[in-house]
C-alpha positions as CSV (number, residue, x, y, z in Angstrom):
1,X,28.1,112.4,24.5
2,X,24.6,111.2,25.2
3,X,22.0,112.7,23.5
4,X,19.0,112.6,26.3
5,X,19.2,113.2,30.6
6,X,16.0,112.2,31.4
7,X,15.6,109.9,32.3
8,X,18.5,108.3,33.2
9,X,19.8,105.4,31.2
10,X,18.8,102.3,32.4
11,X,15.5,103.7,33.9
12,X,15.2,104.5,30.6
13,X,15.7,100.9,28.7
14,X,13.3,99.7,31.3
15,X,10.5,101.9,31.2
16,X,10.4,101.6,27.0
17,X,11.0,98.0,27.3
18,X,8.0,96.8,29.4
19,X,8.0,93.5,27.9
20,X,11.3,92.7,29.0
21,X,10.5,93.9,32.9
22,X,7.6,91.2,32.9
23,X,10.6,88.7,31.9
24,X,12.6,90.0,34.6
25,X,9.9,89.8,37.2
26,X,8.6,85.9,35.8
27,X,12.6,84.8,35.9
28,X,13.9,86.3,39.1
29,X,10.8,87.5,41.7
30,X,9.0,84.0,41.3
31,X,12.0,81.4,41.9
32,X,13.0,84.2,44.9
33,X,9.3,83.6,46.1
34,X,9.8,80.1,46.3
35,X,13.1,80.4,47.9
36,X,11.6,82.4,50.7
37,X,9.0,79.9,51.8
38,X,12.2,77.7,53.3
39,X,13.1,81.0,54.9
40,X,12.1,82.4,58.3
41,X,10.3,84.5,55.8
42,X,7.9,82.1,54.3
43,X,5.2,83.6,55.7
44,X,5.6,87.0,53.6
45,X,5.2,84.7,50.0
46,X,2.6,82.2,51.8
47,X,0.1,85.5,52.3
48,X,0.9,86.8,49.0
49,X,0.2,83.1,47.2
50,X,-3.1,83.2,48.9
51,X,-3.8,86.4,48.3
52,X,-3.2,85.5,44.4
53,X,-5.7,82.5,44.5
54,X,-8.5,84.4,46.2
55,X,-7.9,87.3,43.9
56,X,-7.8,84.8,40.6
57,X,-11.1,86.1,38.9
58,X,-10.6,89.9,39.2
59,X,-9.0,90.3,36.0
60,X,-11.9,88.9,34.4
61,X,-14.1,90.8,36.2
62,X,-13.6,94.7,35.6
63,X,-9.7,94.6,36.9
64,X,-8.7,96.8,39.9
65,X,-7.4,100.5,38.2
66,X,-5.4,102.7,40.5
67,X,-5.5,106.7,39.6
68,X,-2.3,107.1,41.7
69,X,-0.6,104.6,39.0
70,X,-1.9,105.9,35.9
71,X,-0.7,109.0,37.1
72,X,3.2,108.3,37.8
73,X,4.9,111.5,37.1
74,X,7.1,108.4,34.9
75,X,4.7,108.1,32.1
76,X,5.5,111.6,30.9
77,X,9.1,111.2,30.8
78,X,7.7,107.8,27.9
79,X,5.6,110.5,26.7
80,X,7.9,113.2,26.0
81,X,10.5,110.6,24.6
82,X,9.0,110.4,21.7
83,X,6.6,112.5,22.0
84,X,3.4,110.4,22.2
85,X,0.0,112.0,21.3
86,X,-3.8,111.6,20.9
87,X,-6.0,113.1,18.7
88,X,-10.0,112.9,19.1
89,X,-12.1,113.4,15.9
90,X,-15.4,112.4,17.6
91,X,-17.0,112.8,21.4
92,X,-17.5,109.6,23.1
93,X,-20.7,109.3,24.7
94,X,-20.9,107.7,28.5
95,X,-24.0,106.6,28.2
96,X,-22.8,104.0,25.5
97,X,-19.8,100.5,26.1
98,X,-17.2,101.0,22.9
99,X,-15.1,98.2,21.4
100,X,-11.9,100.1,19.8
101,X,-9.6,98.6,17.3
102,X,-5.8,99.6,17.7
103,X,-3.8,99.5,15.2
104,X,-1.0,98.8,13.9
105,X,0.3,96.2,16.9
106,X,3.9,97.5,16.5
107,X,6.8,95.8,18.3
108,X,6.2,97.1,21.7
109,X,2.6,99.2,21.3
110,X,3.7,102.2,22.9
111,X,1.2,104.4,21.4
112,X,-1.9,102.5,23.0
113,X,-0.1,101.9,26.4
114,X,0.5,105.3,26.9
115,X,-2.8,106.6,25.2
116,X,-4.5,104.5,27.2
117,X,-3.0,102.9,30.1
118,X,-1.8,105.8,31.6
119,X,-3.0,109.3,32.1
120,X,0.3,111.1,30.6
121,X,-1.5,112.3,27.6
122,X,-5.1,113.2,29.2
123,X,-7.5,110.7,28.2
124,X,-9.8,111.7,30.8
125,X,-9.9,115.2,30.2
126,X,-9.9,114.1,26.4
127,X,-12.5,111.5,26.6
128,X,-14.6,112.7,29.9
129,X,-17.1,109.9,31.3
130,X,-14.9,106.8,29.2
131,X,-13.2,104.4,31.6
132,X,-10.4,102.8,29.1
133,X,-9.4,99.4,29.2
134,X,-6.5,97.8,27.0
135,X,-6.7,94.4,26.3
136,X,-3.3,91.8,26.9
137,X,-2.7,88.5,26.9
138,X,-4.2,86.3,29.6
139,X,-0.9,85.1,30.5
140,X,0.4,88.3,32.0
141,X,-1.9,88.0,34.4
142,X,-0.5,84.3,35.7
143,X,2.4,86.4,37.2
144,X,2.7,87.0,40.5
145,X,3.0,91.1,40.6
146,X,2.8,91.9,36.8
147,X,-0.8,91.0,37.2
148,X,-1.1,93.9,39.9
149,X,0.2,96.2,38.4
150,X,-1.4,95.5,35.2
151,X,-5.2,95.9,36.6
152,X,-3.6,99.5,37.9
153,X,-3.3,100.7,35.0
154,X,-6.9,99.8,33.9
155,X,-5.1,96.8,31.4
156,X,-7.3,93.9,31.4
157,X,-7.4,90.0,29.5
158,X,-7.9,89.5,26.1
159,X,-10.2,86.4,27.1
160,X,-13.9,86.4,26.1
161,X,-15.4,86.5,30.0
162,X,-13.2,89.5,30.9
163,X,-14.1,91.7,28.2
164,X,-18.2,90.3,28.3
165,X,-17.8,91.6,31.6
166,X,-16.6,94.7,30.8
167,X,-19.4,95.4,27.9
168,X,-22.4,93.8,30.0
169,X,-21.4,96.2,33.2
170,X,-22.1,99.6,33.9
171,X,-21.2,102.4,30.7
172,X,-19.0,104.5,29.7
173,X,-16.3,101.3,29.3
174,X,-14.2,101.1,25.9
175,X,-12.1,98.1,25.9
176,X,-9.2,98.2,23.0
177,X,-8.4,94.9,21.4
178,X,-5.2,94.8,19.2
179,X,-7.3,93.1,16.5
180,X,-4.0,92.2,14.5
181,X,-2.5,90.4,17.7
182,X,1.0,89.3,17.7
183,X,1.3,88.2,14.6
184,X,1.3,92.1,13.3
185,X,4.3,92.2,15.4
186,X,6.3,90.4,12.3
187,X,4.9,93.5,9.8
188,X,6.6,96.3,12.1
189,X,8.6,97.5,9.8
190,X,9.4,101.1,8.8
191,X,7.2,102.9,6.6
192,X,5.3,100.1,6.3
193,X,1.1,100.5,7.4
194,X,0.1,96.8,6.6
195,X,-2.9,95.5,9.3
196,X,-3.7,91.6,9.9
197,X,-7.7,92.1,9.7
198,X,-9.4,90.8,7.1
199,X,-10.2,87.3,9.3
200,X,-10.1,88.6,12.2
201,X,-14.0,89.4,12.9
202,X,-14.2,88.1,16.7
203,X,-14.4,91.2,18.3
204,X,-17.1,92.5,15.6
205,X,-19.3,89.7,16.7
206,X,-18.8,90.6,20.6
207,X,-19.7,93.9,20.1
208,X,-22.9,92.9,18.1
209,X,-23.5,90.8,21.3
210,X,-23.2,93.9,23.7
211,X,-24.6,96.7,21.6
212,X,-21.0,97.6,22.4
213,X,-20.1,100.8,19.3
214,X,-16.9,100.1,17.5
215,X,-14.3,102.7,17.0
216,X,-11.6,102.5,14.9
217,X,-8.5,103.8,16.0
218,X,-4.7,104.6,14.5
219,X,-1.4,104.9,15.7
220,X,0.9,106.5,13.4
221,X,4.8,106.4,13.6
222,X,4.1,102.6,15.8
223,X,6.1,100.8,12.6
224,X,9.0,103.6,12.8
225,X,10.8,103.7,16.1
226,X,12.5,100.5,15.3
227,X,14.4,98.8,12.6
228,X,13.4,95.1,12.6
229,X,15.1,92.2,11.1
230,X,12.6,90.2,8.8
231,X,13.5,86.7,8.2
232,X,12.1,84.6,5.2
233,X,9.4,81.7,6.0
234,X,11.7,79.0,5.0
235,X,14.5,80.0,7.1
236,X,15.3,78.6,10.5
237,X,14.9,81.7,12.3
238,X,11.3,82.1,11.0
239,X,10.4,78.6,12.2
240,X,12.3,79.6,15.6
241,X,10.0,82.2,15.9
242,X,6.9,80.5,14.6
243,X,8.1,78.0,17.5
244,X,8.4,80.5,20.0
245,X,4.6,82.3,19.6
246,X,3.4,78.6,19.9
247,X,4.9,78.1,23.2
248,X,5.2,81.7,24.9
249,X,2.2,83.2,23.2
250,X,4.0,85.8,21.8
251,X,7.0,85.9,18.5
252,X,10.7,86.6,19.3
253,X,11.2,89.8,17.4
254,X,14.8,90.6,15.9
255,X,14.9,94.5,16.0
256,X,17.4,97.6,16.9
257,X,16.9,101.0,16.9
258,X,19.1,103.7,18.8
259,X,22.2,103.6,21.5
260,X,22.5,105.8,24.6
261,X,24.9,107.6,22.6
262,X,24.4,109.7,19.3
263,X,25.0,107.5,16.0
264,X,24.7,104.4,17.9
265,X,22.7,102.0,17.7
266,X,21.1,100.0,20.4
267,X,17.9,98.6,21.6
268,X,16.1,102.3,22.5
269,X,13.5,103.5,20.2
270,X,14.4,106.0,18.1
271,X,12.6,109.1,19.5
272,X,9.9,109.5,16.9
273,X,6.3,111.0,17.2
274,X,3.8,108.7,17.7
275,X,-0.1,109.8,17.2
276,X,-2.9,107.9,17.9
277,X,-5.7,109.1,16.3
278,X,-9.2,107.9,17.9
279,X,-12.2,107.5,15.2
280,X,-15.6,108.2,15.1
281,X,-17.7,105.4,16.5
282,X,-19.4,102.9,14.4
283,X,-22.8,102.6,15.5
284,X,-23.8,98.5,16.0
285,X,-27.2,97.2,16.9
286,X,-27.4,94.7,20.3
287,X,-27.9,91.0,18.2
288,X,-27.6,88.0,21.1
289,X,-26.6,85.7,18.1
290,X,-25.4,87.4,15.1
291,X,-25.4,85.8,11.9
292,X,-22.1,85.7,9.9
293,X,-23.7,87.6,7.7
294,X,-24.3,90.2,9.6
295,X,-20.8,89.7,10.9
296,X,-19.5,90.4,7.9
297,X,-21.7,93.6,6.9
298,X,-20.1,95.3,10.2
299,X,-16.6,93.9,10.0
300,X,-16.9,95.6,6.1
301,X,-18.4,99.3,7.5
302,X,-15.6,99.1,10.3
303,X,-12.5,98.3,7.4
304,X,-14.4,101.1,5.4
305,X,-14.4,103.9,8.6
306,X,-10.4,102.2,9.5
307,X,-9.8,102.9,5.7
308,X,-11.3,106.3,6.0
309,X,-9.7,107.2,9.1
310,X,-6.2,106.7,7.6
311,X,-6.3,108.4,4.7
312,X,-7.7,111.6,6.3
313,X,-5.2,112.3,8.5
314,X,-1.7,110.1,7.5
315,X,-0.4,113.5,5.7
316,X,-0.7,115.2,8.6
317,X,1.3,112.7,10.4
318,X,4.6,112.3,7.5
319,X,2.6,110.0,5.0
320,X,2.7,110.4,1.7
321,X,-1.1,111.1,-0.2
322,X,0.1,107.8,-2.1
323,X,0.5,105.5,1.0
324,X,-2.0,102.8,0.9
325,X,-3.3,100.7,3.9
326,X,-2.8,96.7,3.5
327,X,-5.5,94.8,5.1
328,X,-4.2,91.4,5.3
C-alpha cells in the first residue's frame, strides 16, 4: 500500500527530482523546437529564439524573480515531504549585500532550494528586507525554458559578473554559493558531515571586493535522504564519473533511497527532516584588491564561525556531541 497521497506519484518523482526535469526539458522541448521551425508553426519557436538572444545577459544581471512562482502552492507539498525547515540565529540587516555559504552540497540540495528559492518556508517573513539569490551553474541557463523559470525563482549563475552584479547593486541581496560545488556531491553519504572548503576561498575574495558580509550557513539531514553508491578512484565507474563532471559540468551520482511503496526502495528521498540553519554574519571590510593574506585571515574566521555553527546546534538536529565536521 503506498505510504504518501500527496502528491501524487509521478508529480512527486518530478518535483524532488529537479535535475532530472532540466534533462527532460534539454532532450525533448529543444529537438521539438527545432522540429517546429519546418512547421506551419515555426513562427511560435522563431519569436521565442529571439526572444532568448535579446534576453541573453539578464541572468547576469539581477535575474527576473517572479512572486507568483516562488509561491506555487507545490513547494509546500516538497516542504512537508520531508519536512524542510529554517532556523535564523541572527537578523539580517537590509542595509548590508551578504555572501552565504551552503553547505553540505548534497545530492540534490533540497534544503537550499526550498529555503531559498521558494517561499514555502517563509524566508521573507523570516529574513524581512533580504532579496535571496541561489547560485547554479551557468549552463542551466543555456536552456531554452529552464533558464525562465530559474530567474523566477530568484536562482541566478554561479559566474563572477552575475554575482558582481548582484553585490555592486542596490542592498539587501544575499547570494548563496555552494562553496563545495559538485564535487561535494561524491561525499553525500549518510551520517557523513564532510565539506570540500579548505581551497575553496573565491567567494571570500568577492566578498572582500563588495564589502559583501559572509554568512555561514548549514543544512542538516542534506547527506541522509539518500543512500549513495561510492565507487573507489581506481575503478572504472569513478573515472566514468570523473569523465562525466568534465564534460556535463556536473558528476553522475549512483544513489537510491525509497519506493512509492512501504519497504521498497526506489529513487524518492527518504522523507527525512532537513534544517537549514542560517549563521550569524561575518563582518568583512570593502578591499578592491585583497591580498591572499588577507584572503586567508577571512577564509580562517568564516571555517571558525561554519565550525562554530555546527557544533551549536547538530544535537538538536540527531547529531551526536562527538560528530566532527571534515573540512576538506
Amino acid at each position: 500500500m503506498p505510504c504518501f497521497k500527496q502528491p501524487k506519484h509521478f508529480q512527486t518523482f518530478m518535483i524532488l527530482h529537479w535535475p532530472l526535469c532540466y534533462l527532460v526539458i534539454f532532450w525533448i522541448v529543444n529537438p521539438l523546437f527545432i522540429y517546429l521551425l519546418f512547421t506551419s508553426l515555426w513562427l511560435l519557436p522563431t519569436l521565442y529564439f529571439v526572444w532568448y538572444f535579446l534576453d541573453w545577459k539578464t541572468p547576469e544581471q539581477g535575474g527576473r524573480r517572479s512572486a507568483w512562482v516562488r509561491n506555487w502552492y507545490i513547494w509546500t507539498h516538497v516542504r512537508d515531504y520531508f519536512p524542510i525547515m529554517i532556523v535564523k540565529t541572527k537578523d539580517l540587516s537590509p542595509e548590508h549585500n551578504y555572501l552565504m555559504g551552503v553547505h553540505p552540497h548534497g545530492l540534490l540540495t533540497y534544503g537550499a532550494f526550498c529555503n531559498f528559492c521558494t517561499e514555502a518556508t517563509g524566508f521573507s517573513k523570516i529574513f524581512p528586507g533580504i532579496t535571496p539569490h541561489l547560485a547554479t551553474l551557468s549552463y542551466f541557463f543555456r536552456i531554452p525554458l529552464i533558464r525562465e523559470y530559474l530567474m523566477a525563482k530568484g536562482v541566478c549563475s554561479v559566474s563572477q559578473p552575475a554575482i558582481d552584479y548582484l553585490l555592486s547593486h542596490d542592498t539587501g541581496n544575499l547570494v548563496g554559493i555552494v562553496v563545495g560545488g559538485v564535487g561535494e556531491a561524491l561525499q553525500s553519504v549518510p551520517n557523513t558531515t564532510t565539506l570540500i572548503i579548505q581551497k575553496r576561498k573565491g567567494f571570500v575574495r568577492t566578498a572582500l571586493q563588495h564589502g559583501a558580509h559572509l554568512v555561514p550557513t548549514f543544512t542538516f539531514g542534506e547527506n541522509d535522504v539518500f543512500n549513495q553508491v561510492v565507487f573507489h578512484q581506481d575503478s572504472r565507474m569513478f573515472k566514468f564519473q570523473s569523465w562525466f563532471r568534465r564534460t556535463v559540468g556536473f558528476y553522475f551520482c549512483v544513489f537510491y533511497g525509497r519506493g512509492f511503496r512501504r519497504g521498497s526502495t526506489g529513487l524518492l528521498p527518504y522523507p527525512l527532516p532537513i534544517t537549514t540553519v542560517v549563521g550569524e554574519p561575518l563582518i568583512v571590510p570593502k578591499i578592491e584588491k585583497p591580498s591572499q593574506e588577507v584572503v586567508d585571515k577571512y577564509h580562517a574566521l568564516y571555517m571558525e564561525a561554519l565550525q562554530k555553527l555546527f557544533d551549536q546546534h547538530k544535537t538538536k538536529h540527531g547529531l551526536s556531541e562527538t560528530q566532527k565536521l571534515l573540512f576538506l
